[in-house]
MMTF fields as JSON, N, C-alpha, C and O atoms, coordinates in Angstrom:
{
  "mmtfVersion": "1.0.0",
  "mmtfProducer": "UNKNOWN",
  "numBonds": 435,
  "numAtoms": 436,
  "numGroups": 109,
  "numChains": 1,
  "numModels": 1,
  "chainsPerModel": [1],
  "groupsPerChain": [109],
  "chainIdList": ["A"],
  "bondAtomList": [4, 2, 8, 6, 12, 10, 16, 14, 20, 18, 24, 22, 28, 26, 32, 30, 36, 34, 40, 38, 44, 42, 48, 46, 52, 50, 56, 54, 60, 58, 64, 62, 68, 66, 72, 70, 76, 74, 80, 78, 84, 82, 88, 86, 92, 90, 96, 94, 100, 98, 104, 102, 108, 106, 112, 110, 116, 114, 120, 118, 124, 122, 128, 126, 132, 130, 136, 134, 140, 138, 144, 142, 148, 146, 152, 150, 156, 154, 160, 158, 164, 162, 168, 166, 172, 170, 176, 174, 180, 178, 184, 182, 188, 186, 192, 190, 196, 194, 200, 198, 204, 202, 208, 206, 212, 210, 216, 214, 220, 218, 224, 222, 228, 226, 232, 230, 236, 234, 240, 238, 244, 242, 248, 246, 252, 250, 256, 254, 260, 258, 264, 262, 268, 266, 272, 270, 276, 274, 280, 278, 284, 282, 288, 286, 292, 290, 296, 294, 300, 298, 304, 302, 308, 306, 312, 310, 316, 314, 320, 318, 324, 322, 328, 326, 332, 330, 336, 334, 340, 338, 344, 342, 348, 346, 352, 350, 356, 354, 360, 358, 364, 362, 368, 366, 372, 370, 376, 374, 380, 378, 384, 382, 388, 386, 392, 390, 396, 394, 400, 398, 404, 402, 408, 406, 412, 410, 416, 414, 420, 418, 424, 422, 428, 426, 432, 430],
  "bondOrderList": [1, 1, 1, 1, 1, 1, 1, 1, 1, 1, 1, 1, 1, 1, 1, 1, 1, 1, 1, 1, 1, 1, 1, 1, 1, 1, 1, 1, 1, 1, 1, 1, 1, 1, 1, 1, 1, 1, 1, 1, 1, 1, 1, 1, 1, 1, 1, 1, 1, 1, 1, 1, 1, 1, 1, 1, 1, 1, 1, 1, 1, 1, 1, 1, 1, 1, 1, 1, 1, 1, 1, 1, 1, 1, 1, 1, 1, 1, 1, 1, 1, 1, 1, 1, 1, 1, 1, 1, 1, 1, 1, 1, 1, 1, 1, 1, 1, 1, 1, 1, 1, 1, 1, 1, 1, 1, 1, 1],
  "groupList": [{"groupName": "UNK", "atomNameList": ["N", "CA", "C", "O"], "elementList": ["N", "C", "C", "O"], "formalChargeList": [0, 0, 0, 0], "bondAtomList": [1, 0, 2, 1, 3, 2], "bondOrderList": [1, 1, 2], "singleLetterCode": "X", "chemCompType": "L-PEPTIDE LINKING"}],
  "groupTypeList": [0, 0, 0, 0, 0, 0, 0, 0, 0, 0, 0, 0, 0, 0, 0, 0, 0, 0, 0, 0, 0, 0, 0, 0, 0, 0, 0, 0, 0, 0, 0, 0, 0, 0, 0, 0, 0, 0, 0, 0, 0, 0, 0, 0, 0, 0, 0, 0, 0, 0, 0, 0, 0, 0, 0, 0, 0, 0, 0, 0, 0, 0, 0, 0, 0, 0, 0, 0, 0, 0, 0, 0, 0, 0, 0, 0, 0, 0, 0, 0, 0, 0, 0, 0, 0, 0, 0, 0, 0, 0, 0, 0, 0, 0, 0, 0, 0, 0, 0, 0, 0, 0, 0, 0, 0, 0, 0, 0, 0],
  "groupIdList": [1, 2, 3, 4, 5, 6, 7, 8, 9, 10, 11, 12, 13, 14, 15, 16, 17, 18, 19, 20, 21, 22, 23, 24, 25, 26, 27, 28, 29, 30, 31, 32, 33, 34, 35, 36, 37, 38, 39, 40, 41, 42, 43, 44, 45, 46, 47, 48, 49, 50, 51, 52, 53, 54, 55, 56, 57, 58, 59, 60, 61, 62, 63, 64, 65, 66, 67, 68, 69, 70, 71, 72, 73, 74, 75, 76, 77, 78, 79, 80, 81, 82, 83, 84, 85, 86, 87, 88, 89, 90, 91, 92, 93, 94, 95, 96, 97, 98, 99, 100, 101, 102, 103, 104, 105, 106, 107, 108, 109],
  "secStructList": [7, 7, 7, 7, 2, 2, 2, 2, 2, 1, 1, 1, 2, 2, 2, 2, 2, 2, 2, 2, 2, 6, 6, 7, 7, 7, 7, 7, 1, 1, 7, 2, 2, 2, 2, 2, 2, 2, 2, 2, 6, 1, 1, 7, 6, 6, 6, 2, 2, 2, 2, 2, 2, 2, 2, 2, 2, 2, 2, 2, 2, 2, 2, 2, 2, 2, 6, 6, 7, 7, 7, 7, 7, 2, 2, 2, 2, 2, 2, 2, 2, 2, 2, 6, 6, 2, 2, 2, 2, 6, 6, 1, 7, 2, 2, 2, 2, 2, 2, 2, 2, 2, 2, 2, 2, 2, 2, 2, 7],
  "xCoordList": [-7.993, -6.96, -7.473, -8.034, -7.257, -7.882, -6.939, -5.782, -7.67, -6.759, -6.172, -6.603, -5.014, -4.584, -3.652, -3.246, -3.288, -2.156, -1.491, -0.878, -1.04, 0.31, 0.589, 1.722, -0.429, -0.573, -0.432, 0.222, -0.932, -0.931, 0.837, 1.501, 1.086, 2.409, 3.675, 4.848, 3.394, 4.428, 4.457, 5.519, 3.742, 3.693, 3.071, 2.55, 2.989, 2.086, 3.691, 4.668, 3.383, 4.357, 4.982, 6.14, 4.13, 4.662, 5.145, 6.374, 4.575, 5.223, 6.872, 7.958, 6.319, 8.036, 9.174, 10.382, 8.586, 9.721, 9.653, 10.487, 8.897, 9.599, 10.611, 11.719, 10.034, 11.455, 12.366, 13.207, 12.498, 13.57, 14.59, 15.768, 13.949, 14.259, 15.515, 16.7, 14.785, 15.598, 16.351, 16.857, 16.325, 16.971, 16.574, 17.363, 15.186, 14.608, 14.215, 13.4, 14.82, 14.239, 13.405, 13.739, 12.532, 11.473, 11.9, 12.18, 11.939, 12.189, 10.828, 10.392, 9.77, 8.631, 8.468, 7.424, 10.173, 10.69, 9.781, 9.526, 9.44, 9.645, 7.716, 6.954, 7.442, 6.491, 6.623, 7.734, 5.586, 5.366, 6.731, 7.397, 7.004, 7.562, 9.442, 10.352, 9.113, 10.065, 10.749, 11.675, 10.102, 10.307, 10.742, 11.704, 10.178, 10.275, 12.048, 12.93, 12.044, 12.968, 14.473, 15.513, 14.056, 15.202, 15.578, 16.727, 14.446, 14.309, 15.043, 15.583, 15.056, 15.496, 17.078, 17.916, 17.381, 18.79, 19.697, 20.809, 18.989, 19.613, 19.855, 20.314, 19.215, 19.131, 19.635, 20.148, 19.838, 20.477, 19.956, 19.103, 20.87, 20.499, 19.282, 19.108, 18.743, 17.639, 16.54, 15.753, 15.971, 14.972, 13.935, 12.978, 13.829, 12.576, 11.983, 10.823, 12.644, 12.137, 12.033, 11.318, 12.753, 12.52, 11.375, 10.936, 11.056, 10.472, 8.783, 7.927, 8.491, 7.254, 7.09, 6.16, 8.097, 7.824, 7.596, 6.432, 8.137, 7.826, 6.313, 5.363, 6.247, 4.62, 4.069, 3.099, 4.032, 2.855, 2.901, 1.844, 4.3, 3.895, 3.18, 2.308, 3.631, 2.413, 1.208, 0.262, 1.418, -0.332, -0.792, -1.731, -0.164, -0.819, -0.121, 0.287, -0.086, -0.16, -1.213, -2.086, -1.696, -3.108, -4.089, -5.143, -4.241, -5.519, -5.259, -6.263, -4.714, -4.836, -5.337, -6.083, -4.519, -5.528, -7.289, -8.063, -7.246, -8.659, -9.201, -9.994, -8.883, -9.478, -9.801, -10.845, -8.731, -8.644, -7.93, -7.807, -7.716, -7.611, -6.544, -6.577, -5.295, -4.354, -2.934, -2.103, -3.156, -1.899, -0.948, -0.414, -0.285, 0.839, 2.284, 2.402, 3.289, 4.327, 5.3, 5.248, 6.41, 7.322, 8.33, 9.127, 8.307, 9.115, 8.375, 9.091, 6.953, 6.095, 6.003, 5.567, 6.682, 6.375, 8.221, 8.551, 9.153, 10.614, 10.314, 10.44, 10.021, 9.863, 9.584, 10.212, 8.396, 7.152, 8.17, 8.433, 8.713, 9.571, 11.031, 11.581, 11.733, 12.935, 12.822, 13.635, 11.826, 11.071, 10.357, 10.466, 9.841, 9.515, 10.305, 9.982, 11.541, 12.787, 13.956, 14.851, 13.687, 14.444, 14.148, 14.852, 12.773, 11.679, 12.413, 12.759, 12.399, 12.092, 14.289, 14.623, 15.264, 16.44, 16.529, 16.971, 15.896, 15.563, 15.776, 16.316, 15.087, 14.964, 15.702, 15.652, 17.127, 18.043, 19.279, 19.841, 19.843, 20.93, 21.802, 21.667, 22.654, 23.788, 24.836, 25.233, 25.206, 25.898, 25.422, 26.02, 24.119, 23.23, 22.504, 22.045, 22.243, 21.739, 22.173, 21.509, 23.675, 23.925, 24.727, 25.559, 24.586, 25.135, 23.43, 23.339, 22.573, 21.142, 20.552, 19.936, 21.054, 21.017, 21.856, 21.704, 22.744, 23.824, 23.325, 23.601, 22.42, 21.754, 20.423, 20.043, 19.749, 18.607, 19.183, 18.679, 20.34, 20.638, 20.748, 20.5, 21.154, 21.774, 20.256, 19.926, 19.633, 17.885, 17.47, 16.871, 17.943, 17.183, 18.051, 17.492, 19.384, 19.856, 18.915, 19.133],
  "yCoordList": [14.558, 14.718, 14.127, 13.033, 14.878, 14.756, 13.185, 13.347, 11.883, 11.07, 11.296, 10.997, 11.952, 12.323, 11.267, 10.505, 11.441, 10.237, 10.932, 10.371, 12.731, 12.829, 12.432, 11.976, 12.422, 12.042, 10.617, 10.144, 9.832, 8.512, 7.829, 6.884, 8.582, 8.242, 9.296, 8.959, 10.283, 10.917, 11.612, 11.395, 12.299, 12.478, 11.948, 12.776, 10.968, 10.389, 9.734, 9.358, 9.826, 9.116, 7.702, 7.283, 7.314, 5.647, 6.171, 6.228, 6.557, 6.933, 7.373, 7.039, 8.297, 8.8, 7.64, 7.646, 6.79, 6.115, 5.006, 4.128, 4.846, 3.344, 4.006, 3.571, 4.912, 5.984, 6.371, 6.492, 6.817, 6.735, 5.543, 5.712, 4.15, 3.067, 2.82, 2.526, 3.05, 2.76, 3.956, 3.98, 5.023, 6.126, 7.548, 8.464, 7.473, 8.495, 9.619, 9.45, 10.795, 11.876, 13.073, 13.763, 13.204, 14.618, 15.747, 15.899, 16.685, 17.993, 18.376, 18.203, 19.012, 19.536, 21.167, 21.789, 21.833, 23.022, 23.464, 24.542, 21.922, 22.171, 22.119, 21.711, 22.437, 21.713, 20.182, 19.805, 19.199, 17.738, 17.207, 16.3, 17.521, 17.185, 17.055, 16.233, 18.459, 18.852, 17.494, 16.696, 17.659, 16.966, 15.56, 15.042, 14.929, 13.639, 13.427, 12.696, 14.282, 14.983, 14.913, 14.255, 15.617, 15.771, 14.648, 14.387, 13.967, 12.735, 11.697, 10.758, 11.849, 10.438, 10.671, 9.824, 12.165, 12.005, 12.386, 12.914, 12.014, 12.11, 10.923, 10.813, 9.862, 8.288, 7.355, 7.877, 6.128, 4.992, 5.191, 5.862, 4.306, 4.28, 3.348, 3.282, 2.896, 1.675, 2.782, 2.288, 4.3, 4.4, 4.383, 4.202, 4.62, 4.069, 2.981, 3.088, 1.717, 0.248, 0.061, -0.781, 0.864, 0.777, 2.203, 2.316, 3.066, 3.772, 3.024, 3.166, 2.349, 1.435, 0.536, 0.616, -0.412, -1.364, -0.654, -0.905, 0.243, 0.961, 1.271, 0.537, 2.553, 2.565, 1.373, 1.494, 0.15, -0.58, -1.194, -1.644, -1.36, -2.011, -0.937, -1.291, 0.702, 1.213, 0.903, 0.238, 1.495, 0.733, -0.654, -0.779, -1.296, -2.59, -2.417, -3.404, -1.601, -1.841, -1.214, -1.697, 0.037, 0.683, -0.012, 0.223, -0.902, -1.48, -2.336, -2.294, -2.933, -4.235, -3.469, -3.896, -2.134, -1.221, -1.461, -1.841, -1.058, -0.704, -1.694, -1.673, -3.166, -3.573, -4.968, -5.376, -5.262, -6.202, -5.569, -6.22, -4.637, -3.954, -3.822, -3.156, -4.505, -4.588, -3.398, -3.254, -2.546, -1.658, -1.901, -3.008, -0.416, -0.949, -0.687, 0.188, -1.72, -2.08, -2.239, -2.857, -1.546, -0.929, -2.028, -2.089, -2.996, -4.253, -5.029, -5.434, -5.386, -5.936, -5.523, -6.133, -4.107, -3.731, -3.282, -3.015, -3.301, -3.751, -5.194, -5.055, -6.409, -7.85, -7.969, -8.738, -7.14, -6.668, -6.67, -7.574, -5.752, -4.56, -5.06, -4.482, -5.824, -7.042, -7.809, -7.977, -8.429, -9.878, -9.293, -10.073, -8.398, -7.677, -7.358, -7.388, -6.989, -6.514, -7.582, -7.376, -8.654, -10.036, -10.506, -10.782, -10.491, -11.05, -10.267, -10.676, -9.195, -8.142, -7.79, -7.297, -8.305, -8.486, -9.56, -9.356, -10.497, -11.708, -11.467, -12.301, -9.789, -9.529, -8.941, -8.953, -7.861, -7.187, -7.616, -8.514, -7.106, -7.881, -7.94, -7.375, -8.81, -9.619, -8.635, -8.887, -7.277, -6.324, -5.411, -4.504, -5.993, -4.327, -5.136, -4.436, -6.705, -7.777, -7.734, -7.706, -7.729, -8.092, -6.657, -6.848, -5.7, -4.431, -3.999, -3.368, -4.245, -3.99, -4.93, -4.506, -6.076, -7.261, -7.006, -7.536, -6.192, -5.737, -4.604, -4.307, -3.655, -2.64, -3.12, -2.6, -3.979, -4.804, -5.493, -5.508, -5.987, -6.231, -5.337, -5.661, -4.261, -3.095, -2.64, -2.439, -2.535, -2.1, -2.782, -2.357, -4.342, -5.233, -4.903, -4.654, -4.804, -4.835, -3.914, -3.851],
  "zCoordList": [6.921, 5.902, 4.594, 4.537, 3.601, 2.389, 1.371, 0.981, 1.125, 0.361, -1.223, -2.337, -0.741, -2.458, -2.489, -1.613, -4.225, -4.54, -4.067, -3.159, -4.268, -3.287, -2.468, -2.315, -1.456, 0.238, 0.255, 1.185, -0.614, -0.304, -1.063, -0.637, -2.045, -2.275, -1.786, -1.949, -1.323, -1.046, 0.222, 0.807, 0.797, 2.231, 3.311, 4.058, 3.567, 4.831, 5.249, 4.601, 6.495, 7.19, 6.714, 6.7, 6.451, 6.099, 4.822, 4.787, 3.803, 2.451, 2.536, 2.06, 3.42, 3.326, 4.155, 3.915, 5.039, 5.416, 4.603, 4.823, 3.76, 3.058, 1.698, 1.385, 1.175, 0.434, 0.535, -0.356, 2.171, 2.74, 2.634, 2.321, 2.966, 3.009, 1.737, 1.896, 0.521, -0.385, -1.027, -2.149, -0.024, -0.391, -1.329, -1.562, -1.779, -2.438, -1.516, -0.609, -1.767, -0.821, -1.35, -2.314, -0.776, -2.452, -1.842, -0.653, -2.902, -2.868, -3.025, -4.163, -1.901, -2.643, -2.55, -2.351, -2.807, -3.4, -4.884, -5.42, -5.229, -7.139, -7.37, -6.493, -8.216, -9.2, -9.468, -9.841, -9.321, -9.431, -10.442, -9.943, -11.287, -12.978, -12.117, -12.005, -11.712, -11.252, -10.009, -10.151, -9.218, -7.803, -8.334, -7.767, -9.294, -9.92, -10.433, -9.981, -11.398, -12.071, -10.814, -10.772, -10.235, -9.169, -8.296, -7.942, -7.962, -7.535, -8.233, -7.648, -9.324, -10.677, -10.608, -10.92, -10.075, -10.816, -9.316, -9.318, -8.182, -7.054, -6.083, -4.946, -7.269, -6.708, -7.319, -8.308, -7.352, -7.911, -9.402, -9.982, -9.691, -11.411, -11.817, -13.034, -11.331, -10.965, -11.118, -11.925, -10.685, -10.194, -10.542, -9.788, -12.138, -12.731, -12.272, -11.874, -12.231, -11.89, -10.198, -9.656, -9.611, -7.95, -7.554, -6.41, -8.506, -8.126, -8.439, -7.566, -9.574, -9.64, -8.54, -7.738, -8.505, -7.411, -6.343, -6.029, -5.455, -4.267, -4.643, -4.367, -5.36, -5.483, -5.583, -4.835, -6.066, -6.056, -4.858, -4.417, -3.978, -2.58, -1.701, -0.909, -1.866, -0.903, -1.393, -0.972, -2.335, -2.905, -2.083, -1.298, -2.368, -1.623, 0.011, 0.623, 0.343, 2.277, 2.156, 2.877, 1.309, 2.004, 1.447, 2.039, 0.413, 0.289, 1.173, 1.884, 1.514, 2.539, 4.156, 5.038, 4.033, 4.853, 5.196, 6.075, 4.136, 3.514, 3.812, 4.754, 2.931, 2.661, 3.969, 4.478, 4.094, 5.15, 6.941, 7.978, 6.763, 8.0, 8.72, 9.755, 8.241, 8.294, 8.167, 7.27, 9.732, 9.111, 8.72, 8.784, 7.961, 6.888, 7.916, 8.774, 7.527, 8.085, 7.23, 6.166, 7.8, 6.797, 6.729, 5.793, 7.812, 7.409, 6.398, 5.482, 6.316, 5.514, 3.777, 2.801, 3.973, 2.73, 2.246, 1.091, 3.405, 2.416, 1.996, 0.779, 2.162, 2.218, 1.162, 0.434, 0.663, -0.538, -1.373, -2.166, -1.233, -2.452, -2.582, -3.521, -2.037, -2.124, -2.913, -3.823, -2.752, -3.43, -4.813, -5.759, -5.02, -6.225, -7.213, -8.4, -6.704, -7.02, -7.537, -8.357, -6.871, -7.036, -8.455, -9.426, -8.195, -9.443, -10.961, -12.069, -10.382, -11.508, -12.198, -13.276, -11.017, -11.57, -13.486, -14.617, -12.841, -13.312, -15.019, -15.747, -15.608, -16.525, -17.193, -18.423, -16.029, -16.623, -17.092, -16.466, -18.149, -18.779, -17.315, -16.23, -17.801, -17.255, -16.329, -15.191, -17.274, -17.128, -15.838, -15.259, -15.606, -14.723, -13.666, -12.763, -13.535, -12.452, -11.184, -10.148, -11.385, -10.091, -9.524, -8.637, -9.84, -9.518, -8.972, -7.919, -9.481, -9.171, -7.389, -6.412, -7.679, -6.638, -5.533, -4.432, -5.822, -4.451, -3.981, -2.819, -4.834, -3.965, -3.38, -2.331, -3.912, -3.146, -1.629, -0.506, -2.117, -0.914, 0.511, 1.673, 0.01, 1.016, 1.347, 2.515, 0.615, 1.376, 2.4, 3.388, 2.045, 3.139, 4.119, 5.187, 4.12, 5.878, 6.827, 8.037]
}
């Protein structure tokens, strides 16, 4: 199987269940632009900022893959992406924190 970013962010098994996780589902009906597009406006209002953090925790389960050998684990990488997310409340106004922090929460259950 050929390593594309699609493949590595959007269809490999693990990809799709940690998306699942926080509720993003792809349409790959569309063109890339598209799928994104449909994606953004079929998910929380967050998804710009939960859609980075997710990518960079797969990102880091497959290098740790890679690099240290360590398969990726989808409890390991909600933990990742909670705690990323916590961090990253930290910055939004007052109005949008804890409406943001109550859906972080609902990921982790």
């Amino acid at each position: 199987l050929e390593e594309t970013a699609l493949h590595l962010f959007y269809t490999c098994t693990f990809s799709r269940a940690c998306w699942e996780k926080i509720g993003v589902l792809w349409n790959f009906n569309f063109p890339f632009y598209n799928i994104m597009k449909d994606a953004r406006q079929n998910s929380n209002n967050f998804f710009t900022k939960t859609f980075i953090i997710a990518a960079w925790e797969i990102g880091k389960q497959r290098y740790n893959f890679i690099f240290e050998g360590r398969r990726p684990s989808l409890r390991a990488w909600t933990s990742q992406f909670v705690e990323e997310a916590i961090l990253l409340a930290q910055r939004l106004k007052d109005s949008s924190k804890q409406v943001f922090l109550d859906w972080i929460n609902s990921v982790y259950l």
